[in-house]
MARKOL-140974 format. One record per residue: x, y, z of N, C-alpha, C in turn. Coordinates in steps of 0.05 Angstrom, whole numbers, plus 5000, padded with zeros to 4 digits. Each point is the difference from the previous one (the first is absolute). Example, Ala and Ser with C-alpha at 12.3 -4.5 7.8 and 13.67 -1.06 7.14 Angstrom:
[rec [5264; 4886; 5156]; [4982; 5024; 5000]; [5018; 5024; 5000]] [rec [4993; 5021; 4986]; [5016; 5024; 5001]; [4985; 5022; 5014]] 
***
This chain:
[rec [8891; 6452; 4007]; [4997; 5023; 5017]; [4994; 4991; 5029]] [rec [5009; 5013; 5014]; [4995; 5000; 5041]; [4981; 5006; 5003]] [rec [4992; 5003; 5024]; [4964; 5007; 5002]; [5008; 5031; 5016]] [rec [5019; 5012; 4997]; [5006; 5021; 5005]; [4999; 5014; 4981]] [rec [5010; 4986; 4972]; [4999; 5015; 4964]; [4977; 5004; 5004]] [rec [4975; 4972; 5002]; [4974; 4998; 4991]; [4995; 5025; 5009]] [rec [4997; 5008; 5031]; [4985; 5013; 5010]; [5008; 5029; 4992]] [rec [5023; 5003; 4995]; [5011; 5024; 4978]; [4979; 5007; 4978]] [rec [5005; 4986; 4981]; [4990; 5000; 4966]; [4962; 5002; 5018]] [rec [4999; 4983; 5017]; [4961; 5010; 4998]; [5002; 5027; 5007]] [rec [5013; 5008; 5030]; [4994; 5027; 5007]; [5008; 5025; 4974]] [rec [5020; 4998; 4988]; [5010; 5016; 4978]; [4971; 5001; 4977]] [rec [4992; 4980; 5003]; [4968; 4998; 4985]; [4972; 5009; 5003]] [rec [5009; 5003; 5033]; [4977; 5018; 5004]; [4976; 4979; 5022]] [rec [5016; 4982; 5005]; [4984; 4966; 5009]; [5003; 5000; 5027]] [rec [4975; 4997; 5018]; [5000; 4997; 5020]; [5015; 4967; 5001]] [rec [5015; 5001; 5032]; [5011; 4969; 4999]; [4980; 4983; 5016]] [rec [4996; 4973; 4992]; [4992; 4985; 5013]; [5006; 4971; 4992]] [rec [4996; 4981; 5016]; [5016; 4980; 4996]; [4986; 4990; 4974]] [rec [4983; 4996; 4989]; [4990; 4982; 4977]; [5015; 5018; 4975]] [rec [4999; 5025; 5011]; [5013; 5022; 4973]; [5030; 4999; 5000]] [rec [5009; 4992; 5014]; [5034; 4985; 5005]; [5011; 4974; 4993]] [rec [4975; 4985; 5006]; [5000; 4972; 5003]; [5008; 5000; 4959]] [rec [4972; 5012; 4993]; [5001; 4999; 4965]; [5026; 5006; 4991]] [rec [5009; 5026; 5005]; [5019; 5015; 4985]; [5024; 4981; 5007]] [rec [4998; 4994; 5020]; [5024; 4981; 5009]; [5011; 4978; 4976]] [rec [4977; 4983; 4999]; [4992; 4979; 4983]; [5010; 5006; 4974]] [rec [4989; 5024; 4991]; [5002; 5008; 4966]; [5026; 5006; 4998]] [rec [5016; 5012; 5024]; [5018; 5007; 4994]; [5027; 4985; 4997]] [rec [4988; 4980; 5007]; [5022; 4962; 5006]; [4988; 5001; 4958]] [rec [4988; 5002; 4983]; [4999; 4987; 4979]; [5007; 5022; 4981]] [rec [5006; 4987; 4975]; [5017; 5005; 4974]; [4985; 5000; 4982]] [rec [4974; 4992; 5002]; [4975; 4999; 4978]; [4970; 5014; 5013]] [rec [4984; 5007; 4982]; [4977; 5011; 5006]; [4982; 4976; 5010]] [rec [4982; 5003; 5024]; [4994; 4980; 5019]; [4967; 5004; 4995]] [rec [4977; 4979; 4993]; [4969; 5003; 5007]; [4991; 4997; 5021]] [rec [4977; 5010; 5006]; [4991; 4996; 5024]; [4996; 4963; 5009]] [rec [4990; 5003; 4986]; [5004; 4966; 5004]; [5022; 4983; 5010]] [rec [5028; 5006; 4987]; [5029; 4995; 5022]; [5000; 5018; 5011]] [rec [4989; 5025; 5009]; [5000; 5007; 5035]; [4991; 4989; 5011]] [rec [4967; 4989; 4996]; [4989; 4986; 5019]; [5014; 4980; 5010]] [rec [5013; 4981; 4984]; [5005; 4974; 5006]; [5028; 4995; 5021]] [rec [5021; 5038; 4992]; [5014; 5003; 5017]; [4993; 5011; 5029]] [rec [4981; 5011; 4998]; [4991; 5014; 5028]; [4976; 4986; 5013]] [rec [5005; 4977; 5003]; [4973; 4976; 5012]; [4986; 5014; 5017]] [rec [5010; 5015; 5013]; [4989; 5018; 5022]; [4980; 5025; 5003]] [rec [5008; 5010; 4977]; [4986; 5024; 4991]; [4976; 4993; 4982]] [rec [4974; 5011; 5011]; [4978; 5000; 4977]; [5002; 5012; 4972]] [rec [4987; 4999; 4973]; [5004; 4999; 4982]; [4991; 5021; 5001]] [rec [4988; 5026; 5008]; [4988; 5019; 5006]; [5021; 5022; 5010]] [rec [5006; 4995; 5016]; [5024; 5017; 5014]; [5021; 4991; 4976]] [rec [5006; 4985; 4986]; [5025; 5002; 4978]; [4998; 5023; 4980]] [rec [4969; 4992; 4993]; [4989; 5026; 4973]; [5010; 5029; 5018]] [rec [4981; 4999; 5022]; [4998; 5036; 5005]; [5034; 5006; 5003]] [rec [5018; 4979; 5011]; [5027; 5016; 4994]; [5008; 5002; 4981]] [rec [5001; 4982; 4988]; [5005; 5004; 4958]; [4992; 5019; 4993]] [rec [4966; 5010; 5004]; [4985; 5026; 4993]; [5024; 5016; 5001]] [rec [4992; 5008; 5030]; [5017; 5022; 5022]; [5036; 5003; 4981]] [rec [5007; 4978; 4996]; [5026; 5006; 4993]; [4998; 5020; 4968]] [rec [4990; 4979; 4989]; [4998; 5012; 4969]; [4991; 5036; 4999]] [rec [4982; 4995; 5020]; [4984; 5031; 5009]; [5031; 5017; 4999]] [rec [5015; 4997; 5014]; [5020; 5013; 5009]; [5025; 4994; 4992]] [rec [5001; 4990; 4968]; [5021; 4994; 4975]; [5018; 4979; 5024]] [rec [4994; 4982; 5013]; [5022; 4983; 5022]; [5003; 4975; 4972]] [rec [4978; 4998; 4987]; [4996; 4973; 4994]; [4995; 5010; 4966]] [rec [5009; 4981; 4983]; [4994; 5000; 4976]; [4981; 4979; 4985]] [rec [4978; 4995; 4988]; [4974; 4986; 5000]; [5004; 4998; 4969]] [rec [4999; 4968; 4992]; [5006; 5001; 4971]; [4976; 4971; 4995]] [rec [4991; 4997; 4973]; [4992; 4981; 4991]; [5027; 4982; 4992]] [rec [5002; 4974; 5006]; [5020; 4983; 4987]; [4983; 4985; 4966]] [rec [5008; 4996; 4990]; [4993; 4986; 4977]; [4989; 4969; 5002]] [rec [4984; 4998; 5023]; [4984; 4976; 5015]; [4968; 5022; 5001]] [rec [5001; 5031; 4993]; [4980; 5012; 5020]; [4994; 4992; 5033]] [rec [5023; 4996; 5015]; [5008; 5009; 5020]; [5008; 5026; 5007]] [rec [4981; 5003; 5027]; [5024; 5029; 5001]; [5014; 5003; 5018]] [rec [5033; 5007; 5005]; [5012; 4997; 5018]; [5011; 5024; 5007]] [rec [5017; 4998; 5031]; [5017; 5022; 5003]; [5021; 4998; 5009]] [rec [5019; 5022; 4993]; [5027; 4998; 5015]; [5008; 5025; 5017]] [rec [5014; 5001; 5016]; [5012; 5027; 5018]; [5011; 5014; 4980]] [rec [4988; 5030; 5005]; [5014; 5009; 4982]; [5021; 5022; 5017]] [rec [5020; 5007; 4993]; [5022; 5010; 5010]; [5005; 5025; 4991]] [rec [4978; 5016; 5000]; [4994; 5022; 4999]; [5006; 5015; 5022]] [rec [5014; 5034; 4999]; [5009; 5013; 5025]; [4972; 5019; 5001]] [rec [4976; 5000; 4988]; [4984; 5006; 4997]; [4971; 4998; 5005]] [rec [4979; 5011; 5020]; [4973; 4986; 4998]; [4981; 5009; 4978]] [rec [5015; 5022; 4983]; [4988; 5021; 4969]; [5001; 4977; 4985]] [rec [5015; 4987; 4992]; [5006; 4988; 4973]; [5024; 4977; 5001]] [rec [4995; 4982; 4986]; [5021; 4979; 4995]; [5023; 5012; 4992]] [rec [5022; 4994; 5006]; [5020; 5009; 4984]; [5017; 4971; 4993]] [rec [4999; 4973; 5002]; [5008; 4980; 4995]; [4982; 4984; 4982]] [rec [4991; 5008; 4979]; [4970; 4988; 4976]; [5032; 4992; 4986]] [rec [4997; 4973; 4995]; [5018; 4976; 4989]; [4983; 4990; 4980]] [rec [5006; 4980; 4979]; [4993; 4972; 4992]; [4990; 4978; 5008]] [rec [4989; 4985; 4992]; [4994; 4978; 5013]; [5001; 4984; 4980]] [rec [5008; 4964; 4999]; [4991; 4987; 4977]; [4992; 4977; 5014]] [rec [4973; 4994; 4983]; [4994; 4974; 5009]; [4998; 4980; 4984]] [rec [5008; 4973; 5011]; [5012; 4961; 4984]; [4970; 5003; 4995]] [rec [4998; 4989; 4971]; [4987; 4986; 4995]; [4988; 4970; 4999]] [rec [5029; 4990; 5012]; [5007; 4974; 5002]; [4994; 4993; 5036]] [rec [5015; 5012; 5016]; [5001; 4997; 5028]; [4980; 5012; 5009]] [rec [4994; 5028; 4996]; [4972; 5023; 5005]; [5010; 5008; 5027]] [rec [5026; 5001; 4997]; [5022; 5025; 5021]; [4996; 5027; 4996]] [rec [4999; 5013; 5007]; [5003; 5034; 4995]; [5019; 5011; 5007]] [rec [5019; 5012; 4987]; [5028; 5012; 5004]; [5005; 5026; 5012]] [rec [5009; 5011; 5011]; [5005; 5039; 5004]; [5032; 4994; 4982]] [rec [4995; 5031; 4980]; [5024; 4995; 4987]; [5005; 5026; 5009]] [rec [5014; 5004; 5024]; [5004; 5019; 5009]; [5027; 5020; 4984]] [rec [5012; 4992; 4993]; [5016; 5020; 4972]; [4991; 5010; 4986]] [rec [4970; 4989; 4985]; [4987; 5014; 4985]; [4974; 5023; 5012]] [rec [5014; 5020; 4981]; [4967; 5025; 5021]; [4987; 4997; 4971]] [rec [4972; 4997; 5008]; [4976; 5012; 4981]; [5011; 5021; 4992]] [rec [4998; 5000; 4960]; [5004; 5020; 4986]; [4972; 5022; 4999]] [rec [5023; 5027; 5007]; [4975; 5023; 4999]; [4985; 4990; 4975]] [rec [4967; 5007; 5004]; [4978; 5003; 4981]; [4994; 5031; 5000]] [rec [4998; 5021; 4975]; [4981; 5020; 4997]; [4981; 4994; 4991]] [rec [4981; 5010; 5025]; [4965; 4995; 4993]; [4987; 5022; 4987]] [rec [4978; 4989; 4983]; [4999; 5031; 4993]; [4986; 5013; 5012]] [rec [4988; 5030; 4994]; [4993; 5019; 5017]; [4976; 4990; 5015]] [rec [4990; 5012; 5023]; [4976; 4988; 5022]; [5009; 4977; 5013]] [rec [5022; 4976; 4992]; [4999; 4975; 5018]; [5021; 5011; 5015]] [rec [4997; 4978; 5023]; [5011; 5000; 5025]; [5010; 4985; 5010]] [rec [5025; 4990; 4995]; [5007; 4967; 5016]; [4994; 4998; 5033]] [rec [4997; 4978; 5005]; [4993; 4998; 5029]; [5018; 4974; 5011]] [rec [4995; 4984; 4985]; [5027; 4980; 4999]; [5005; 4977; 4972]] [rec [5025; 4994; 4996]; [5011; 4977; 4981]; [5003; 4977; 5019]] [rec [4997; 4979; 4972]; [4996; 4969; 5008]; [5015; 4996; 4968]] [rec [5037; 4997; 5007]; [5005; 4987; 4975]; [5014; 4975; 5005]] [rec [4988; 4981; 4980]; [5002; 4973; 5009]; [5008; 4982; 4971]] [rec [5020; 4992; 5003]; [5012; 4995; 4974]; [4995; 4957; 5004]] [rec [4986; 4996; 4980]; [4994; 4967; 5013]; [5025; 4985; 4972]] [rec [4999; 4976; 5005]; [5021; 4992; 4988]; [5013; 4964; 5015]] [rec [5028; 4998; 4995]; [5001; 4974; 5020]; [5025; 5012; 5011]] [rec [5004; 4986; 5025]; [5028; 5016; 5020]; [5020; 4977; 4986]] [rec [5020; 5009; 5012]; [5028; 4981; 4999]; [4998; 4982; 5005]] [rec [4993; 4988; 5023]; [4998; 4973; 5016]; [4977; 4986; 4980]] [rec [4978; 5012; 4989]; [4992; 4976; 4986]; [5013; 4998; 4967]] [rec [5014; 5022; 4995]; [5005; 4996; 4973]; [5015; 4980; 4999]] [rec [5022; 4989; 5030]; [5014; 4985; 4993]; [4986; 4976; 5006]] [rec [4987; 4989; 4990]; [4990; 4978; 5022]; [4988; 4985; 4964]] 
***
């Protein structure tokens, strides 16, 4: 994405712009896997580790960002490409190597509806299928 998209998808979100909140989305939006704070930090040398969270917050606040445990108990996130600041409308798969300890978006696959029963309330899914990828099965 351009930083013209970026600045699109935040305002459509409801996100004031500013450069650290550009700078992120920018970033996430260059990757193909769900990212921890920890490789933000190390990508954004610049930015305090402080200002990374409250935009992560801020995003997830406003469905920008999707927040998952990986099967490390990591928790990471990815952009989510939602036309929406109500609700995700892009809740995918994920699978994570057991072997490598990669985390995948299997973005073909949507989370299969769950009926909950009466009184619960989903608020959000984390489905995370662990296993070994391709690249190490062959190896």
């Amino acid at each position: 994405m351009n930083e013209k998209q970026i600045e699109g998808l935040l305002e459509q979100h409801g996100i004031k712009l500013t450069a650290n909140r550009i700078l992120i989305a920018k970033v996430m939006s260059t990757l193909d896997y769900p990212i921890s704070m920890k490789e933000l930090e190390t990508m954004l040398l610049t930015m305090d580790k402080s200002s990374i969270f409250r935009t992560l917050s801020l995003f997830k606040s406003h469905h920008l960002v999707h927040q998952m445990e990986d099967g490390n108990d990591i928790v990471r996130y990815e952009l989510c490409h939602s036309h929406s600041e109500e609700e995700d409308e892009d809740i995918h798969v994920h699978f994570y190597c057991e072997h490598c300890h990669r985390t995948f978006c299997l973005n073909e696959i949507s989370v299969p509806q769950v009926n909950l029963p009466v009184g619960y309330r989903q608020t959000a899914v984390n489905y995370m299928i662990k296993g070994i990828c391709p690249d190490c099965s062959h190896r």
